[in-house]
C-alpha positions in Angstrom: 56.6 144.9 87.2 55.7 147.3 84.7 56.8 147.2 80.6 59.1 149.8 81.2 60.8 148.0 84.3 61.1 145.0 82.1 63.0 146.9 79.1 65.1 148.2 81.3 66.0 144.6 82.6 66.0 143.4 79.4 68.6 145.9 77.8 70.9 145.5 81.1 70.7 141.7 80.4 71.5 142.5 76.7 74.2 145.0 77.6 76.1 142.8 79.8 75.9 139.7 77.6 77.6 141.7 75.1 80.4 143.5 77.2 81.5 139.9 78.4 81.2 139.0 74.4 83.6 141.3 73.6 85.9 140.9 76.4 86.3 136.8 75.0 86.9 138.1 72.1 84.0 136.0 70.7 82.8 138.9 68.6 86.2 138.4 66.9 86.6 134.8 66.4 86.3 133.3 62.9 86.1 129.5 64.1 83.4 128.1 65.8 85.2 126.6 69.4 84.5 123.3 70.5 84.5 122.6 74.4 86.8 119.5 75.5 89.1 117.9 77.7 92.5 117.3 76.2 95.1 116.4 78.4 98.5 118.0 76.3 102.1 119.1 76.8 102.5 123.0 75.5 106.2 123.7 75.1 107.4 127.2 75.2 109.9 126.9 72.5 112.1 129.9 72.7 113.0 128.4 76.8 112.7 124.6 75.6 109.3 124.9 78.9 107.3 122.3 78.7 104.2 122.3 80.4 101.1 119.8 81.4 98.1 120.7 81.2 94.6 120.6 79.4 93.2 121.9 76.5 89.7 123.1 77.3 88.6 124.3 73.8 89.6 123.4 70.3 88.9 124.9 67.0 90.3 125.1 63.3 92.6 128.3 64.4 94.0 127.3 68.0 93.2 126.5 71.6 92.5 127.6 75.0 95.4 125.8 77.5 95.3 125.5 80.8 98.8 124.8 82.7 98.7 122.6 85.9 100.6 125.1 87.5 98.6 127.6 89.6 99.4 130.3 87.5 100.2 131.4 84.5 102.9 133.6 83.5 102.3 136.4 81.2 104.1 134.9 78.0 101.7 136.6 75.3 103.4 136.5 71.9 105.7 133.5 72.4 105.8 130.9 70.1 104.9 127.7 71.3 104.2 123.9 70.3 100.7 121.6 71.3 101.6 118.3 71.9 98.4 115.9 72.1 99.6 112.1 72.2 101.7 111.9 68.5 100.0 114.8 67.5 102.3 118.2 67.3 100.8 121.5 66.3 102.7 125.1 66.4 101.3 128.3 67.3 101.4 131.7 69.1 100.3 132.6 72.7 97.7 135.1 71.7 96.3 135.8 75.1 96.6 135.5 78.6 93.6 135.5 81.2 92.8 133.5 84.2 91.2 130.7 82.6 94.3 130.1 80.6 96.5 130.7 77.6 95.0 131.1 74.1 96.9 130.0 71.2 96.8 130.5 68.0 97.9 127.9 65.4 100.1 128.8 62.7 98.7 127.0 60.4 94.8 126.7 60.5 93.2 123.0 60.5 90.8 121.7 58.5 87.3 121.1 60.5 87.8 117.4 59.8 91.5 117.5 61.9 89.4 119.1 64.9 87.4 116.6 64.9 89.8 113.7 64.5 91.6 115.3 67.6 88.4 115.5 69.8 87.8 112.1 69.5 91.1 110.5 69.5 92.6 112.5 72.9 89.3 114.3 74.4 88.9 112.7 77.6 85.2 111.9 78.5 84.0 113.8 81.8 80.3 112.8 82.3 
């Protein structure tokens, strides 16, 4: 393959890393996320829903959950509690995509809560 044949592999690698960046929203995010696997009750609070399901990432400013249920309804903008064992944390359904719903806390935890959180409820899946 010649140099020029590589750059323009290289850029259309480049290029598509970056369009799915910014369709994550990771360009945007101000917490580092921390992959996991948090089994957790998310109750939708203005319908008194509660719903099973996992958290599959955790940081200081929210979660990405992801119902049981086969699909997810598009509730963007509701208000919602996290329920982790004892552990109870408001927030906001920020976003809605087919991995789940992301969720923004209300109040923003301190990197030492995350961590506590990880490694009392995380669920070990090696």
């Amino acid at each position: 393959m010649s140099v020029d044949g590589l750059i323009k592999k290289d850029t259309k690698v480049l290029h598509n890393r970056i369009m799915q960046d910014q369709q994550e929203n990771k360009h945007l995010r101000r917490h580092q996320r921390r992959e996991c696997f948090i089994i957790a009750i998310m109750n939708v609070l203005e319908r008194s829903v509660p719903m099973e399901g996992v958290i599959k990432e955790i940081s200081a400013g929210g979660v990405l959950f992801r119902p049981a249920s086969t699909y997810l309804l598009n509730r963007k903008g509701e208000r919602i509690s996290i329920v982790m064992g004892e552990h109870k944390i408001s927030g906001k359904i920020v976003a809605v995509r087919p991995t789940g719903y992301g969720v923004k806390f209300l109040d923003t935890l301190e990197d030492e809560e995350v961590e506590k959180l990880i490694e009392m409820h995380s669920i070990d899946r090696q």
